[in-house]
C-alpha positions in Angstrom: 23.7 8.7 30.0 21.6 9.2 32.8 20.2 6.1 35.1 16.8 6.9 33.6 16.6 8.7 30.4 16.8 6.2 27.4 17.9 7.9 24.4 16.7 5.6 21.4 16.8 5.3 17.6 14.3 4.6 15.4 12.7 5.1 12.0 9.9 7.4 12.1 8.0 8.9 9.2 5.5 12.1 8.8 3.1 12.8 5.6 2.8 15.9 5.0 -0.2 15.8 2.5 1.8 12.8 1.2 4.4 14.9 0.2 7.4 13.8 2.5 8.3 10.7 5.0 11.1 11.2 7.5 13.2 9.1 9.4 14.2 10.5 12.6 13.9 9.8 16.3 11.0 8.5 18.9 11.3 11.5 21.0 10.9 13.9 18.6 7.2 14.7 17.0 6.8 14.0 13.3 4.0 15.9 11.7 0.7 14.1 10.4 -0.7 13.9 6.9 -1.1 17.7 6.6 -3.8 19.6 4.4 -5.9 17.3 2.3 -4.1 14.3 0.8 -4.7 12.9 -2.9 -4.0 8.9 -3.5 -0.7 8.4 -4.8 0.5 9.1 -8.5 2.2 6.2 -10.2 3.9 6.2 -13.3 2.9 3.0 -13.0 1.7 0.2 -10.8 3.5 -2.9 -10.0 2.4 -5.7 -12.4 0.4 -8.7 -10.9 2.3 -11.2 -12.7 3.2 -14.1 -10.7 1.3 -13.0 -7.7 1.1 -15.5 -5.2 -2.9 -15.9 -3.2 -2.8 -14.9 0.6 -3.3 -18.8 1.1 0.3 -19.5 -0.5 2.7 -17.0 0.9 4.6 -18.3 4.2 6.2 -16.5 6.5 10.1 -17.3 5.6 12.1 -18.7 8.2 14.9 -16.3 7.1 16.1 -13.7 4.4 19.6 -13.4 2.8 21.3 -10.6 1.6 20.7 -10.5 -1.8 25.0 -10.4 -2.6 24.4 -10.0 -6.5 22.2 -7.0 -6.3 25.0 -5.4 -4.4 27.2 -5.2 -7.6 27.9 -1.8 -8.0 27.7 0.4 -10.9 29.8 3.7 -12.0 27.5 6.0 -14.0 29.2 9.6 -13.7 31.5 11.1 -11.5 32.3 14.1 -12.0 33.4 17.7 -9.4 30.5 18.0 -8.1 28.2 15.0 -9.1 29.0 11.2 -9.0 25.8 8.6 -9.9 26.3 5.0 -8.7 23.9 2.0 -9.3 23.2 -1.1 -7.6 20.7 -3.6 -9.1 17.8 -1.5 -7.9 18.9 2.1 -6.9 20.7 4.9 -8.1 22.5 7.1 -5.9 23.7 10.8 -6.3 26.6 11.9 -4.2 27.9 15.7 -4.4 31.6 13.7 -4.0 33.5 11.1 -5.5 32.8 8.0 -3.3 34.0 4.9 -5.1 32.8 1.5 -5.5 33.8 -0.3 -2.3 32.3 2.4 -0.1 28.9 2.5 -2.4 28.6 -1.6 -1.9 28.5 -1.3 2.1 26.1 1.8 1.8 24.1 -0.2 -0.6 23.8 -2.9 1.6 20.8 -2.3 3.4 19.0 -0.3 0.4 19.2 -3.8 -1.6 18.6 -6.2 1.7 15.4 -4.4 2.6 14.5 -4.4 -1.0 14.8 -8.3 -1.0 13.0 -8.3 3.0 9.8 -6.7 1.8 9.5 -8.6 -1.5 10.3 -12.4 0.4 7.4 -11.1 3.7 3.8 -12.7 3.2 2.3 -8.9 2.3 2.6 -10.1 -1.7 4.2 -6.5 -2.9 6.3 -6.7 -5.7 8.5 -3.4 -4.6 8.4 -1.4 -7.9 10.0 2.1 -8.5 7.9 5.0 -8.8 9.6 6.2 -11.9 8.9 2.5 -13.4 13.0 2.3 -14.0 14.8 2.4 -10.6 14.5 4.1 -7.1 16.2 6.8 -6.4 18.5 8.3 -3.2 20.3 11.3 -2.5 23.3 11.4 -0.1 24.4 15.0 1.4 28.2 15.8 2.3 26.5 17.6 5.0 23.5 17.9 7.5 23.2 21.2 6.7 23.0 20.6 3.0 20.7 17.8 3.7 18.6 20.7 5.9 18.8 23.1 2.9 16.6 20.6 1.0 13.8 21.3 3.2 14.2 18.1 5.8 12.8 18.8 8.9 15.9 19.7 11.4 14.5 16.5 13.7 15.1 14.1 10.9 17.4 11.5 9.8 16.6 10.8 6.6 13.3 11.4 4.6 11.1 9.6 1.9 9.3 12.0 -0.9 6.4 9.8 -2.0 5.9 13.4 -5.0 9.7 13.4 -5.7 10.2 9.3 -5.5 13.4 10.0 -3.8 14.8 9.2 -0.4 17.6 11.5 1.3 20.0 10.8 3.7 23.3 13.0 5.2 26.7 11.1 4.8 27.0 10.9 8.6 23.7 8.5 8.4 25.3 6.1 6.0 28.6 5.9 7.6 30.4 8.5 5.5 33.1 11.0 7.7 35.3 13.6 5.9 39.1 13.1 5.9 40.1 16.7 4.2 37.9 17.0 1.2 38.0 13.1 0.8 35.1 11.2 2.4 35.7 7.2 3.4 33.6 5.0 5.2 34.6 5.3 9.3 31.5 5.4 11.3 28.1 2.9 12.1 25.4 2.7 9.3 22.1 3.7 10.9 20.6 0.3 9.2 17.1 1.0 11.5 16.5 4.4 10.0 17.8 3.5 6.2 15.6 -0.1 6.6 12.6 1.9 7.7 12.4 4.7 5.1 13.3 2.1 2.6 10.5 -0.1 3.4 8.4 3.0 2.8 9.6 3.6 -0.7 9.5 -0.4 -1.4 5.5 -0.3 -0.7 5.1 3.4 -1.7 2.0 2.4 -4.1 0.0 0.9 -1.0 0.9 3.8 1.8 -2.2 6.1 1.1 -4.3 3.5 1.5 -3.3 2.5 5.4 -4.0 4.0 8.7 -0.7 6.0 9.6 -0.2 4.1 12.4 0.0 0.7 10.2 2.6 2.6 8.1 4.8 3.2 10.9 4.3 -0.2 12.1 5.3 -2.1 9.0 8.5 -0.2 8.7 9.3 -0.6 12.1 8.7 -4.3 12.0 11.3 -4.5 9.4 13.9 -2.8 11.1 13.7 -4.5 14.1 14.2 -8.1 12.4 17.2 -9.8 14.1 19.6 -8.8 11.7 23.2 -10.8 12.1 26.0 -12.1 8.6 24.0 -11.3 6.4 20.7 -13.0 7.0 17.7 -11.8 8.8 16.1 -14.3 10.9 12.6 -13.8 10.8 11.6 -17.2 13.2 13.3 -15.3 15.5 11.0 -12.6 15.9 9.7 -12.9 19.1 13.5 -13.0 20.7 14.5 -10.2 18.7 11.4 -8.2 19.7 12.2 -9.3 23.3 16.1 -7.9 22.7 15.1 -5.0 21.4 13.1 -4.3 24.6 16.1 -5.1 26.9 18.4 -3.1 24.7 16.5 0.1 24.7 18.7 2.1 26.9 22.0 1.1 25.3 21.4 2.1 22.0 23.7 4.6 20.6 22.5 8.1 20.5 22.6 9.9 16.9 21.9 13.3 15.9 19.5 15.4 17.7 17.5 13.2 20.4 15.2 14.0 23.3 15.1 12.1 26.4 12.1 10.3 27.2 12.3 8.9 31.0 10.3 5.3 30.4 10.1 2.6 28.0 7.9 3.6 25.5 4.7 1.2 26.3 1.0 -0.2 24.9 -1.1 2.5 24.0 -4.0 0.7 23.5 -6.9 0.9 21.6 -6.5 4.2 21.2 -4.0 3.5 18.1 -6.3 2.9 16.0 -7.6 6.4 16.2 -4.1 7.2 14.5 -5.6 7.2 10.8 -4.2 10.0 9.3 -1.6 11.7 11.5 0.4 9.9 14.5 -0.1 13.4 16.2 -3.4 13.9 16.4 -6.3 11.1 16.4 -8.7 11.3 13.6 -11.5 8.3 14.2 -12.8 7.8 10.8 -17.2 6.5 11.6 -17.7 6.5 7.0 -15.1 6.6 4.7 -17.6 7.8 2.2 -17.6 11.3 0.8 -19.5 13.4 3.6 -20.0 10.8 6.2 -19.5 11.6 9.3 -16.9 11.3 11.6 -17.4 11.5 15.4 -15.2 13.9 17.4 -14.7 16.0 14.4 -15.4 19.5 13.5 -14.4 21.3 10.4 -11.4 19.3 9.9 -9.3 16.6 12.2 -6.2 16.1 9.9 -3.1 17.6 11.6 -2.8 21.6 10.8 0.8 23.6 10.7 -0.3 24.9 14.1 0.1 21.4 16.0 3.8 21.7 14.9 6.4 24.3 15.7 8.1 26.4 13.4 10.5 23.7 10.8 13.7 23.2 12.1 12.9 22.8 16.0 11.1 20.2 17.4 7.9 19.5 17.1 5.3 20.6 20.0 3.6 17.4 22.0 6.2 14.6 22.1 5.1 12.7 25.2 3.1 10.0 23.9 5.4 9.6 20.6 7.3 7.1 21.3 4.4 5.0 22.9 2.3 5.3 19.6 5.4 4.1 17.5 6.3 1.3 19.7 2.5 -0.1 19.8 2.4 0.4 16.3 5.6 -1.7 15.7 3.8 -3.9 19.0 0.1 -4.1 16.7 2.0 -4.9 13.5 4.2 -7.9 15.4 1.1 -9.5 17.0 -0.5 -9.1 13.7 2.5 -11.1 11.4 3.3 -13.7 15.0 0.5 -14.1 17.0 -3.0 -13.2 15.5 -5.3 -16.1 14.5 -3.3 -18.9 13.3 -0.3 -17.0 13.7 0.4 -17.0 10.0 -0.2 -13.6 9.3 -3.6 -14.4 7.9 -5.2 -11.1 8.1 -2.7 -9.3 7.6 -2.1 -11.0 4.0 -5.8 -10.6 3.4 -5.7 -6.8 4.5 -3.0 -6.0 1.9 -4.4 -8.2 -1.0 -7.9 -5.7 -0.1 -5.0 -2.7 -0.5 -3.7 -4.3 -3.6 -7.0 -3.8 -5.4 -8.1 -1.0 -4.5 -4.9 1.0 -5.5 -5.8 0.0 -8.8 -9.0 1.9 -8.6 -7.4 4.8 -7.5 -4.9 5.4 -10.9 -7.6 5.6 -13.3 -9.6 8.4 -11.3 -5.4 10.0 -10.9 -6.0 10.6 -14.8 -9.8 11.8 -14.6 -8.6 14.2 -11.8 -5.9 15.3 -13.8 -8.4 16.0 -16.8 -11.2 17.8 -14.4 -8.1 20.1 -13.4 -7.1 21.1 -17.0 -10.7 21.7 -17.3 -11.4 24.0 -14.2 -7.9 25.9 -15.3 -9.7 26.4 -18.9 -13.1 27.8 -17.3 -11.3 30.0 -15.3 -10.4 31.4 -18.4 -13.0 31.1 -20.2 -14.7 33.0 -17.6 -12.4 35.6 -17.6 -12.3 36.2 -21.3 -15.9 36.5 -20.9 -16.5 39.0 -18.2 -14.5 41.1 -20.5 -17.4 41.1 -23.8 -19.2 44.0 -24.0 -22.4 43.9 -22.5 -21.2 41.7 -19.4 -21.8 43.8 -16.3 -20.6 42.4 -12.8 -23.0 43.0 -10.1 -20.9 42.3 -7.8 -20.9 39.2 -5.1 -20.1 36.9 -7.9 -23.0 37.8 -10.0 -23.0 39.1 -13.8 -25.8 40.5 -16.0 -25.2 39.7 -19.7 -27.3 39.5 -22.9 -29.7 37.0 -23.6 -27.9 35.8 -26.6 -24.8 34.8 -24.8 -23.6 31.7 -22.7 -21.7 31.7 -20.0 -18.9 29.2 -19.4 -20.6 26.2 -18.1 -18.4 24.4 -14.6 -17.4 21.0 -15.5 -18.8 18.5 -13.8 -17.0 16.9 -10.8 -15.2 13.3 -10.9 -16.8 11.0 -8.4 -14.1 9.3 -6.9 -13.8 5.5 -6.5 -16.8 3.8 -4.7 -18.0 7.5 -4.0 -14.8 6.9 -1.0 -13.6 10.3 0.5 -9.8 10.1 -0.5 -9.1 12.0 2.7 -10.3 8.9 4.3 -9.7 5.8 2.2 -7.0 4.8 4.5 -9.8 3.0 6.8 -11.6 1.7 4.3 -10.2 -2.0 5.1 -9.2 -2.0 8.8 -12.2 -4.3 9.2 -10.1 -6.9 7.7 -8.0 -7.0 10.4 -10.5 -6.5 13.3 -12.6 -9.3 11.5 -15.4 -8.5 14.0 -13.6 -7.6 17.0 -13.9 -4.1 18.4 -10.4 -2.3 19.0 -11.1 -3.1 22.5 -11.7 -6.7 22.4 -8.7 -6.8 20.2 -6.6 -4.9 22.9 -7.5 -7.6 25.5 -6.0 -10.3 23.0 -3.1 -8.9 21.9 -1.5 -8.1 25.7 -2.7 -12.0 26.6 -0.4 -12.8 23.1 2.3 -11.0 24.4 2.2 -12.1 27.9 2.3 -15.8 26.9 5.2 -15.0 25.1 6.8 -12.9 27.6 7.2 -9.7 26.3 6.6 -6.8 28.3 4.3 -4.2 27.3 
């Protein structure tokens, strides 16, 4: 390792139209929220029952592994196919892995589970098939590729599949002959950070993508040690993980970056719908305008290169994930009272609003069956005799026929563009600051507590 390149490790995520989240590497460029994004499909939402108020949920001092949801469950294995369960997940392997190896993989799947239900954000983690959530392990990184995984990545999150995927080599797993065993590190950072993804997967449309990012690398970073996660210990941890930037082991493909990723400022919050391109949101109703913008300013295939290499502009990556992670720490340890007041606030604001958001899933799912039927309709009647087409979408008919009639489209919740909805409640946690003025107080909280930025 060079005196001045710092390889590092950490979770990372893209949305691709909310299709996919990835884990891979600061140094290499995951793509934004691609194409026009709808709010998440549920099968269902989590229920409220025994949902504590912002006002009652404290900050724990620390978080135990959770040793009874580790108990591991044989469903199949078979050439080809073995299914193992733990209290909350169900695995699919290609191999035969066995129970002793499944319990140490499962470890961090089940401990992140029990991190981001015991935090003050109030989320019940609740599987999007309703039952259990789901992750797929590859022999391979080239089967893992096959699967569509950009080449950069470590593991990935499908939000539309409600699956998380992950190559053996990520988990621990090396060959011996055709027999796999467990003989190498877990990457816990990259597992804890697409897990905490999946655990709040109902809430991620409706958060800047920067926030996103932040939350899940705020867990991963947690000082970790036997079994418990000490969360009063934040601020050291956070100050550890600075000093230990360059030693961290390299894995998988990595690009060299030749600082310590630092504060980008303001600027993050800019970061609303892709981390690659900024996207300042003015009116997150439908049409309102948004300054800087032309005909689009969500991330387009042509800010990335081809899939499989790596991405185009990865400079300031792996300053916009640290500040992210940097935002979401001063937000949880040093904002306000340093109770994580707004923050709580923020995602009870989220917590509502998804609610909104699955009723119109079903009216948009209607208005869709009904556009597919006038399309039909209108092609069964452009064949009637006595139709003519004129040409440039116009048709001359007789006066005692009707043309299909468009249906009429769904307004969406609180008239909000869905394309934007993931600003809708950042005011929350500016509570009347500007970005700037919030800048100026979160280096002052950082340099009291001595933590470079």
């Amino acid at each position: 390792m060079s005196g001045d390149t710092f390889p590092r490790v950490l979770g990372l995520v893209c949305l691709l139209g909310m299709g996919a989240l990835t884990a891979g590497y600061p140094q290499t460029l995951p793509a934004g929220r691609m194409g026009t994004p709808s709010p998440q499909q549920s099968v269902a939402l989590a229920p409220d029952a025994g949902r504590v108020p912002a006002e009652k949920r404290y900050m724990p001092s620390s978080i135990n592994e959770p040793l009874m949801s580790m108990t591991i469950q044989v469903v199949q294995e078979t050439p080809g196919k073995s299914v193992y369960r733990s209290k909350h997940f169900e695995f699919t392997s290609p191999v035969k892995l066995g129970v002793n190896s499944m319990t140490s993989i499962c470890r961090t799947f089940e401990s992140t589970h029990e991190l981001v239900s015991k935090l003050p954000w109030g989320i019940t983690p609740w599987p999007e098939d309703g039952r259990i959530f789901h992750a797929e392990l590859f022999a391979t990184r080239e089967d893992y590729l096959r699967t569509g995984a950009p080449q950069w990545s470590a593991g990935i999150y499908l939000p539309r599949q409600g699956v998380f995927r992950i190559p053996f080599e990520e988990v621990g797993l090396v060959s011996r002959g055709k027999d796999y065993y467990l003989g190498g590190p877990i990457n816990n950072e990259v597992i804890t950070h697409e897990v905490t993804h999946q655990m709040m997967h109902e809430y991620l449309h409706y958060m800047p993508i920067w926030l996103a990012e932040g939350l899940a690398e705020y867990t991963a970073h947690l000082p970790y040690d036997s079994g418990r996660y000490n969360v009063s210990g934040a601020v050291e941890g956070f100050k550890k993980m600075r000093r230990e930037y360059a030693t961290v082991k390299k894995r998988g493909l990595t690009v060299g970056t030749r600082t310590l990723p630092h504060w980008a400022g303001p600027g993050l919050w800019d970061f609303t719908t892709s981390i690659l391109t900024p996207r300042p949101i003015a009116s997150v109703t439908m049409g309102g305008a948004e300054p800087g913008q032309g005909s689009g300013g969500t991330t387009s295939r042509r800010e990335m290169s081809a899939a499989g290499s790596v991405p185009t502009d990865i400079n300031e990556l792996p300053n916009r994930y640290f500040s992210a992670h940097a935002m979401v720490f001063y937000f949880m340890h040093f904002d306000g009272d340093g109770k994580a007041t707004r923050m709580k606030k923020y995602f009870d604001a989220i917590h509502e609003e998804r609610k909104q958001w699955v009723g119109f899933d079903a009216t948009l799912t209607a208005y869709q069956g009904a556009i597919d039927k006038y399309h039909a309709d209108w092609d069964l009647f452009k064949k009637q005799p006595g139709v003519v087409d004129l040409g440039g979408g116009q048709y001359r008919f007789p006066a005692n026929m009707t043309p299909p009639v468009a249906p009429q489209v769904p307004v969406t919740p609180g008239n909000v563009d869905p394309t934007k909805v993931c600003a809708k409640y950042t005011g929350i946690l500016l509570d009347g600051r500007t970005p700037e003025e919030l800048d100026k107080e979160v280096k002052a909280a950082f340099a009291r507590a001595e933590v470079g930025m």
